[in-house]
C-alpha positions in Angstrom: 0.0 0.0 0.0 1.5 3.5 -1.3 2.1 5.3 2.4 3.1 8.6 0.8 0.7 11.4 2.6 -0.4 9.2 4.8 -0.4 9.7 8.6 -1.3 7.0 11.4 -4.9 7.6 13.2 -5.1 8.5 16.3 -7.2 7.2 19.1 -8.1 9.6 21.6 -11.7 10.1 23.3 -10.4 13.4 24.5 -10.0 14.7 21.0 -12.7 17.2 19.8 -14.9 16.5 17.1 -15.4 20.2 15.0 -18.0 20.8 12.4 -19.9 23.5 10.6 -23.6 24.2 11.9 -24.7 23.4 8.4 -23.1 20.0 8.9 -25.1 19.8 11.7 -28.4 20.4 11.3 -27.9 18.4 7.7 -29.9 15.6 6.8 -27.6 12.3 7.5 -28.3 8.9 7.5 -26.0 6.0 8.5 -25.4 3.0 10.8 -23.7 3.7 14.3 -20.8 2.5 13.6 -20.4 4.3 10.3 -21.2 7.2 12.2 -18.3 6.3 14.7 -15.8 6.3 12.1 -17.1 9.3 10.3 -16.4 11.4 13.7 -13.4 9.9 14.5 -12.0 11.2 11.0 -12.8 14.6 11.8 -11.4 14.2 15.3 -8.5 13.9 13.5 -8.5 17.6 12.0 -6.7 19.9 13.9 -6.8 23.7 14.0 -3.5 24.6 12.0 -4.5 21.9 9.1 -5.0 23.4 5.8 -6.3 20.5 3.8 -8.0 17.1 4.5 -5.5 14.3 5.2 -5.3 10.7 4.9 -5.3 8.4 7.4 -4.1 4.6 8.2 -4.7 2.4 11.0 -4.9 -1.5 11.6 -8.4 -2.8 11.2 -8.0 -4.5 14.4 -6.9 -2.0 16.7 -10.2 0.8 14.5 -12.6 -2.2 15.7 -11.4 -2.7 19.1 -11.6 1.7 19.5 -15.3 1.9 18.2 -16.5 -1.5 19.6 -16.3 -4.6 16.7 -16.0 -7.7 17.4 -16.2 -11.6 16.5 -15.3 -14.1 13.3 -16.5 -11.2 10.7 -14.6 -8.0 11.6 -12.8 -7.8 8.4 -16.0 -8.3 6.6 -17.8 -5.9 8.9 -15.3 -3.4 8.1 -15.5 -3.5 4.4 -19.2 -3.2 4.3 -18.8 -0.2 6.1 -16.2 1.6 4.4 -18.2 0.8 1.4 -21.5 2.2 2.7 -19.9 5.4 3.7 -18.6 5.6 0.6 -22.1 5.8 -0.9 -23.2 8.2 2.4 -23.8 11.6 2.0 -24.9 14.7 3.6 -27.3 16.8 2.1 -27.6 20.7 3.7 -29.8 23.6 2.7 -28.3 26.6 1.2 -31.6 28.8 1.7 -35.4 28.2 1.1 -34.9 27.0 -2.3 -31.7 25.1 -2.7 -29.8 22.5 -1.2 -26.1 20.6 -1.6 -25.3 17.5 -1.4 -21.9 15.5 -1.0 -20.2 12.3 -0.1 -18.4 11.9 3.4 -15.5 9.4 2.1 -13.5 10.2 -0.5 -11.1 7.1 0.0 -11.5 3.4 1.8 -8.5 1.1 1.5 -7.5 -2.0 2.8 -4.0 -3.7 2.2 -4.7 -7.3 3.4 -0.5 -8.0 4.1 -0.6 -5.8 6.4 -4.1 -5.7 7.8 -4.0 -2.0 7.2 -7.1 0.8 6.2 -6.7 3.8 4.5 -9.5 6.3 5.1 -9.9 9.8 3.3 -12.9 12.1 4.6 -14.1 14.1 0.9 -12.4 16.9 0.1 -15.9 18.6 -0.2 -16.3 18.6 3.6 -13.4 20.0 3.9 -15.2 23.7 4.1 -17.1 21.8 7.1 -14.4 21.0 9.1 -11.0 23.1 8.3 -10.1 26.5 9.8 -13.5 27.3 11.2 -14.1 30.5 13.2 -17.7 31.0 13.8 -21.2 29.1 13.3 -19.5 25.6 14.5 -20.7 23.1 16.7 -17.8 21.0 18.8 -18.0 18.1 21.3 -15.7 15.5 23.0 -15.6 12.4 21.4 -15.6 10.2 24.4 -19.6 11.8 25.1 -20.9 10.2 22.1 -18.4 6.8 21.4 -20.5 5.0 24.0 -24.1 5.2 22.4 -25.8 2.7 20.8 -27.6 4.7 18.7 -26.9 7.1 15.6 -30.5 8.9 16.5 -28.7 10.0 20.5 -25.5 10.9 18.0 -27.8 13.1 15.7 -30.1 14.6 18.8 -27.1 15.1 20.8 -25.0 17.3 18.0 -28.3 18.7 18.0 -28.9 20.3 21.1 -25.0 21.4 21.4 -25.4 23.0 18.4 -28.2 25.3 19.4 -27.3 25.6 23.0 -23.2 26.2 23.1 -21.7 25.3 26.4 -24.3 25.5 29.0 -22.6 26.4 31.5 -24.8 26.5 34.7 -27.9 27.8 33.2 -31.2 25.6 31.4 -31.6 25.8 28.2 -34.8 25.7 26.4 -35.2 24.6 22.4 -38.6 23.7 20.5 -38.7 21.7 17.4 -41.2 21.2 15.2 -41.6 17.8 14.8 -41.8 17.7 10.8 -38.3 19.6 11.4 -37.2 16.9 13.5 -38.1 14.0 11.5 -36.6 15.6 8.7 -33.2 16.2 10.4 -33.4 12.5 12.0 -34.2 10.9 7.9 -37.0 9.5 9.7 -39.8 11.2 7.2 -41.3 7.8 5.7 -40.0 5.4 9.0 -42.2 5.5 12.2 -46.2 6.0 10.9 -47.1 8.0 14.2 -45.9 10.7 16.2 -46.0 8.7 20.0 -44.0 5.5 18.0 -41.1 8.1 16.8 -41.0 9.6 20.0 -40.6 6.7 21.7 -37.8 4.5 18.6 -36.2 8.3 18.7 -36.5 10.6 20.8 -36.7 8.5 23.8 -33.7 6.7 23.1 -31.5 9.3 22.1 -32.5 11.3 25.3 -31.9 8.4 27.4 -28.8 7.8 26.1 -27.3 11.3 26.5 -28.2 11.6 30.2 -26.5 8.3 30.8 -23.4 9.1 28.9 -22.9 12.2 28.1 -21.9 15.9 29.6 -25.1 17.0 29.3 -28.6 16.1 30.3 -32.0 16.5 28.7 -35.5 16.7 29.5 -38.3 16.9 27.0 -42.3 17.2 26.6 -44.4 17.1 23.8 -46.2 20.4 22.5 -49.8 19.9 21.7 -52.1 21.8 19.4 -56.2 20.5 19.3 -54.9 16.5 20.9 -52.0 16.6 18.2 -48.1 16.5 18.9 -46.3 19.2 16.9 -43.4 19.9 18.6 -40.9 18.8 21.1 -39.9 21.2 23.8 -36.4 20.4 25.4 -34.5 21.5 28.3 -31.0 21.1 28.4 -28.1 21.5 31.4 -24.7 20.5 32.2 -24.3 17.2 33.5 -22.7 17.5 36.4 -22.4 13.8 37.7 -21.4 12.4 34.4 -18.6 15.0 34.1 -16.8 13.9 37.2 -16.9 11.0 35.9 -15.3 11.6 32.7 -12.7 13.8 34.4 -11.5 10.4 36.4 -11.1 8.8 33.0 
């Protein structure tokens, strides 16, 4: 495998994932472990890059960070690679137009060696490189542990809108058209209470039991019909300690 420009990825839960609101509150759909990988990338990019790099790790030590295991980890690996090639992420420019682009530029694997070369698109690299303003960033370590890609989504969410938190509540309503759209979850879940509850529910429970902040949410009713989802949102205080110990 040709090595030239490539560097050796990294595996550290302290590392800061850093992306562009747009990237954010983009439509995305993906497994959670292709989301995994697709955040460690960009916890790779640091402030002083000025292009994307690639990256190259041992398939075996990538699986062990993100949590794969058993007889088909090669084979689980290649079917992911080759679904995130095919991933994209669509974001809306204004009212009336969109963008869409692919999150892997580059998967490969050198079977010798038991080495994967990985590539984030050089499309996102406006996303992620040199940003200043309108960004949303996180610790990976407070979103490595879910087990689902709908608590990664609501999660980048919520830090999105409400910054650092600090000591204070925050308070956010979404539609719930807007939040169906942002989770791809337009044609899956034929009511309102069944997507709370495969969604919204999970994704809330999963970031007050493992992440540094905590949620609380009601649903917003007009004549007996959900709309919207109201959301209050703090710093975890007991989960932070925690993490601190780590």
């Amino acid at each position: 495998m040709d090595a030239i420009d490539s560097k050796a990825l990294t595996y550290d839960k302290k590392h800061y994932i850093v992306m562009a609101n747009d990237i954010v509150k983009g439509k995305q759909e993906m497994t959670l472990n292709e989301a995994r990988i697709i955040r460690l990338l960009i916890t790779q990019v640091v402030k002083e890059d000025k292009d994307l790099k690639t990256y190259t790790c041992k398939i075996t030590e990538l699986a062990e960070f993100i949590g794969i295991s058993g007889k088909s980890l090669y084979r689980d690996i290649r079917t992911i690679c080759e679904n995130l090639l095919k991933r994209i992420v669509r974001i809306n420019v204004n009212k009336n137009s969109w963008k869409a682009f692919q999150w892997l530029q580059l998967a490969e694997y050198d079977g010798s060696s038991g080495l994967l070369t990985l590539k984030l698109s050089e499309q996102i690299a406006p996303y992620v490189l040199d940003l200043n303003s309108w960004f949303t960033q996180y610790k990976l370590k407070n979103i490595l542990y879910f087990n689902s890609f709908y608590a990664i989504r609501l999660y980048e969410l919520l830090k999105c809108e409400a910054g650092l938190f600090n000591d204070n509540k925050d308070i956010y309503e979404f539609s719930i058209d807007y939040l169906r759209s942002i989770f791809c979850c337009e044609n899956k879940y034929k009511t309102t209470a069944e997507f709370i509850k495969k969604v919204i529910e999970i994704g809330v429970r999963e970031i007050n039991d493992k992440s540094d902040i905590e949620v609380e949410y009601k649903s917003i009713k007009q004549s007996r019909k959900i709309v919207s989802m109201h959301f209050t949102v703090w710093y975890n205080v007991k989960n932070n300690l925690k993490k601190n110990e780590i």
